[in-house]
N, C-alpha and C positions, 0 to 999 in steps of 0.2 A: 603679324600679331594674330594668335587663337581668336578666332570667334567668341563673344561669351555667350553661355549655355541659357540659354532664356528657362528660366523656372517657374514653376508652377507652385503658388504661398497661398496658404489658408489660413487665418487670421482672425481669432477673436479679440475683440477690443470693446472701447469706452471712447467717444468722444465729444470733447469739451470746447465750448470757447470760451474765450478767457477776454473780460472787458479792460478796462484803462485801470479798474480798481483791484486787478488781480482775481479778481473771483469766477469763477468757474461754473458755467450752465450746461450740462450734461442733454447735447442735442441729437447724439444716434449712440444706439447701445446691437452689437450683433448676439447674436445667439447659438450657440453650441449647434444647434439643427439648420443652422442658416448662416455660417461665418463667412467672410468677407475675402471672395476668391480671383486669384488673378494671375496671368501670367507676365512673368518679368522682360522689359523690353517692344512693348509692343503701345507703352504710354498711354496703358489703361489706369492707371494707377500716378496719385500725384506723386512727379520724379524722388522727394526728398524721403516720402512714405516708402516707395520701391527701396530706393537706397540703404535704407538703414535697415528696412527687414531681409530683403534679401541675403544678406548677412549675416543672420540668426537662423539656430536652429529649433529643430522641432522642442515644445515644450518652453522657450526662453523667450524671458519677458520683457517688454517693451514699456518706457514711459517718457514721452518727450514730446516739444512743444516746436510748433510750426510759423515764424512769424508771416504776417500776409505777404509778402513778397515769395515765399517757398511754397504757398497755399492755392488761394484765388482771388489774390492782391485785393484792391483797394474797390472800395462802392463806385460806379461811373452813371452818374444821373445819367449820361450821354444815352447810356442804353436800353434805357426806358423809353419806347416807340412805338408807335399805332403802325398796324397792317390794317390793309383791306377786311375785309371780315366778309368780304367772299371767299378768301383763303380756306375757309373755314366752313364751307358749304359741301353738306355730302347730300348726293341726287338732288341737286337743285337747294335744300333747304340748310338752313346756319345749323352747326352741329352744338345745341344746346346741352345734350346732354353730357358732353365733355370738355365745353367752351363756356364756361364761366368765371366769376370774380375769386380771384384768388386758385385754381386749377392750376397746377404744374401741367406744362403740354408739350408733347414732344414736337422740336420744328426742324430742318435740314437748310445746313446753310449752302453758299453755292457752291463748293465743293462738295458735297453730297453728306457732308458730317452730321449727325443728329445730335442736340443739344435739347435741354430742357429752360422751359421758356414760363413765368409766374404771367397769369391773369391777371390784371391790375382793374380795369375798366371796359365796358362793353359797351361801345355805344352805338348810333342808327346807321351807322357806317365804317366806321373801326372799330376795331380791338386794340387796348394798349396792352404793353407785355412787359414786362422786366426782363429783361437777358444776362444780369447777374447773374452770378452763381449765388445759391440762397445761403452761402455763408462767406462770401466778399467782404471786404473789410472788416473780419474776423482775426486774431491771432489764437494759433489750434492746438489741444491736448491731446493726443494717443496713448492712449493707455491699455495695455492687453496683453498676449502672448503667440507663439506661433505656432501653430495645430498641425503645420505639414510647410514642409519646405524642399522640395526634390526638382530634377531635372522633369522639363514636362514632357511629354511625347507628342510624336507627329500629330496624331489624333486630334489631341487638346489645342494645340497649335491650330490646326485646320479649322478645330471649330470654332474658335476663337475668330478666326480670320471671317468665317460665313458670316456671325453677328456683325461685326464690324463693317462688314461691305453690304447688311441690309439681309443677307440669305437668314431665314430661321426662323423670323419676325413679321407675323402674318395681321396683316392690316394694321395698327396700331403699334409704332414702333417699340412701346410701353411691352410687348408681348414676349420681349425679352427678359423679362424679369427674371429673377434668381439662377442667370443661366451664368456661370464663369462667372461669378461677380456683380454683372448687370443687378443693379438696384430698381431702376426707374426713375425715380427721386432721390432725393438725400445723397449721405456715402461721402465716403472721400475718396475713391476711387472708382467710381463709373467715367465709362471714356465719355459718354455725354457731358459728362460736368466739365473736363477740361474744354469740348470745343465750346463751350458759353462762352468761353472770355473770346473770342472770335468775333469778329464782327459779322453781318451780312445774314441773313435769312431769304429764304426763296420760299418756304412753304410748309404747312400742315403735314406731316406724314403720313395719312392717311392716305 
């Protein structure tokens, strides 16, 4: 069987979640100077999102719904958890100005994967964190069009692969931002957001 062609999608959209009463709250919007970039096959992107654009060509529109199982399933109180809050100590001291109540903060689980992790409580010796994804037991709206759709090259590939395995991201794993897609937060497509529903954290990325 042909290898498939892993491709390179840029993507504007609109996305929704959608409660028990059908209605619709418009929680990330991209922008023509900042579209929503990725390459196919590499599980940056949530599989059912990949799936259906990849498919589409440049300029055709997209509008479909994701139930939480195709998404980032269901809320798990389970993994809402205190760490040490030495974790969280740079030269000696608590890292206050990035470690507060409600902070999205990037943490690596024991596999080396970076996820993004909600400040919940700080207190004289822990830190609690939500490890949800901040739209878990949500059912999702896509809405938008596709800006570029082609075979990526080695380049893109390669670089794709440095952020991924840590290369390119200088102190603060956050310093990926707007690079291939990397959001830092939000999205429905940052590979962070997939390893959340992972269990196990080992540490701050700093």
């Amino acid at each position: 069987m042909e290898k498939e062609t892993n491709k390179l999608i840029a993507a504007h959209y609109q996305l929704f979640t959608i409660n028990e009463n059908g209605e619709r709250n418009l929680v990330e919007e991209t922008t023509q100077e900042q579209p929503f970039v990725f390459i196919t096959g590499f599980g940056t992107a949530l599989d059912a999102f990949e799936d259906i654009l990849k498919n589409l060509g440049r300029g055709e529109k997209f509008d479909f719904e994701l139930d939480k199982d195709k998404s980032f399933g269901e809320y798990d109180p389970k993994r809402v958890i205190e760490l040490n809050k030495e974790m969280f100590t740079v030269d000696g001291h608590f890292d206050s100005k990035n470690i507060f109540k409600g902070a999205q903060i990037p943490l690596k689980n024991e596999d080396g994967n970076f996820f993004i992790a909600k400040v919940m409580e700080i207190g004289a010796d822990k830190v609690k964190v939500d490890l949800n994804h901040p739209l878990a037991g949500n059912k999702l709206n896509f809405k938008g069009y596709v800006i570029e759709n082609r075979e990526a090259t080695n380049d893109e590939i390669q670089t794709l692969l440095n952020h991924m395995n840590g290369g390119g991201c200088g102190g603060h794993c956050s310093g990926c931002e707007n690079e291939g897609g990397c959001k830092g937060e939000g999205g429905c497509g940052h590979h962070d957001e997939k390893h959340s529903k992972e269990g196990g954290c080992c540490g701050h990325c700093h």
